[in-house]
C-alpha positions, 0 to 999 in steps of 0.5 A: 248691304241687306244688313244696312237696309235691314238697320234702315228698315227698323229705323224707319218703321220706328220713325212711322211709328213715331209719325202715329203717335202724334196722330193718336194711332199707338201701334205695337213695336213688334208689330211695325217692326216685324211688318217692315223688316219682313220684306227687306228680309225676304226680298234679300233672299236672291243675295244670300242664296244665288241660285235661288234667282234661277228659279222661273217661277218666284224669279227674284222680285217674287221674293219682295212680293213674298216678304210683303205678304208676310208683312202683311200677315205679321201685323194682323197676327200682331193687332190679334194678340193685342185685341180687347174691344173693337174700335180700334183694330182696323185703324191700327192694321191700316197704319201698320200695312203703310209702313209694310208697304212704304218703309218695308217695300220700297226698301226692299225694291232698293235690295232688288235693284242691287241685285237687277244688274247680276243675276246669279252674281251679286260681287262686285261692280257691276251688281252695284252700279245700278243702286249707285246710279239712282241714289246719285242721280236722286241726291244730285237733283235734291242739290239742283233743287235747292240751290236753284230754288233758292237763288231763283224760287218765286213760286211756291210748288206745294206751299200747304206741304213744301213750303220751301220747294218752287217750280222755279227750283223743281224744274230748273234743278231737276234739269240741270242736275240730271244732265250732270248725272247723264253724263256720268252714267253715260261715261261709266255705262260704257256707252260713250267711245267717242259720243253716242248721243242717241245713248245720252238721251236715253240715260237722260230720260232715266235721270229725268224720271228717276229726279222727278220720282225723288222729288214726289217721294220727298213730298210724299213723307213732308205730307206724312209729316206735315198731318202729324204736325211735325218738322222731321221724321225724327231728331237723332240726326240734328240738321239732317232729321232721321232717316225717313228725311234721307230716304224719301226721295230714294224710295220712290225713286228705286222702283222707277229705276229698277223699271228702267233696268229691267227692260234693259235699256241701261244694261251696260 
């Protein structure tokens, strides 16, 4: 799975580069795609080599924190090569440590929380649970959202951003779907020998604030979209956009629930 995040990554930093371009701001590939890859890489370390996630002082999230600050540094290295005249540089190292941050970071939070659940250990189930359990409960709340904004929607949650998501579809969505996907993590989780509900309300308010995070991360790339005037992150996946349009809930939504398992709330 690091080589998929990897291929992600690179696809998504070529679609924040595209984004750029639209506003006049042209960056060097290497630079953005050397910045973004960096901390998927690094952030990836834990998973090739275990034994490096029982060292206390990096620990395994250390290793994302690396892989930005090497990001970081590739594209001031980048935006030097290229210099010849100010009034540019600035602007260039800003847009370039966005898409570090945004593309780079987050996706590494991704490879993190695949590997939140087995320290030392990244086979099998229980090492994968953890990502699963957030991208169904994010994509689940993108589908309660539609269909119930859709069929009930009056009011325009961010009409100048969204201007197909209402309140009417945020909450009612949000709500429906994350008690469909509370109730399959509670079953898969181990928790439910009979039916614990003080265990289902916990794992629900996971769903909830993991669903709510995707729904901010989906308006976080439509604002990024609609300031560079376009309809989609890119058009090599036609009715679906790029990769940017698949991932955005899921990025915002990985650090909520790596959170979540960290203070071992949801350790099964």
């Amino acid at each position: 799975l690091l080589a998929v995040a990897a291929v992600l990554a690179a696809l998504a930093a070529g679609e924040m580069r595209r984004i750029y371009a639209q506003r006049g701001v042209v960056l060097r590939s290497s630079s953005v795609y050397t910045g973004a890859l960096l901390p998927v890489l690094v952030s990836g370390v834990p998973a090739v080599f275990p034994k490096v996630m029982l060292n206390p002082t990096v620990g395994a999230f250390g290793w994302l924190a690396l892989g930005l600050c090497f990001g970081l540094m590739a594209v001031f290295a980048g935006e030097m090569r290229r210099y010849d005249a100010p009034g540019h540089s600035i602007v260039n190292v800003a847009h370039a440590a966005l898409s570090v941050l945004y593309v780079g970071g987050l996706i590494g939070v991704l490879v993190q929380l695949r590997i939140v659940n087995a320290p030392g250990d990244v086979s099998g189930w229980k090492g994968l649970y953890p990502l699963l359990a957030t991208i169904v409960t994010v994509k689940l709340g993108d589908i309660g959202q539609y269909v119930v904004g859709r069929t009930l929607g009056k009011h325009k949650l961010a009409p100048l951003i969204s201007p197909g998501k209402t309140w009417e579809g945020a909450v009612g969505g949000i709500l429906l779907a994350t008690l469909l996907a509370a109730m399959l993590i509670n079953f898969l989780n181990g928790r439910i020998n009979g039916f614990h509900p003080a265990a289902f309300v916990v794992i629900w308010g996971f769903a909830i604030t993991v669903a709510v995070a995707g729904l901010i991360g989906d308006l976080a790339e439509s604002l990024l979209k609609r300031d560079a005037g376009v309809k989609d992150s890119s058009d090599w996946m036609p009715g679906f956009g790029g990769v940017l349009d698949i991932l955005d809930s899921v990025l915002f939504a990985g650090p909520v629930a790596y959170l979540w398992w960290v203070i071992g709330i949801l350790r099964p």
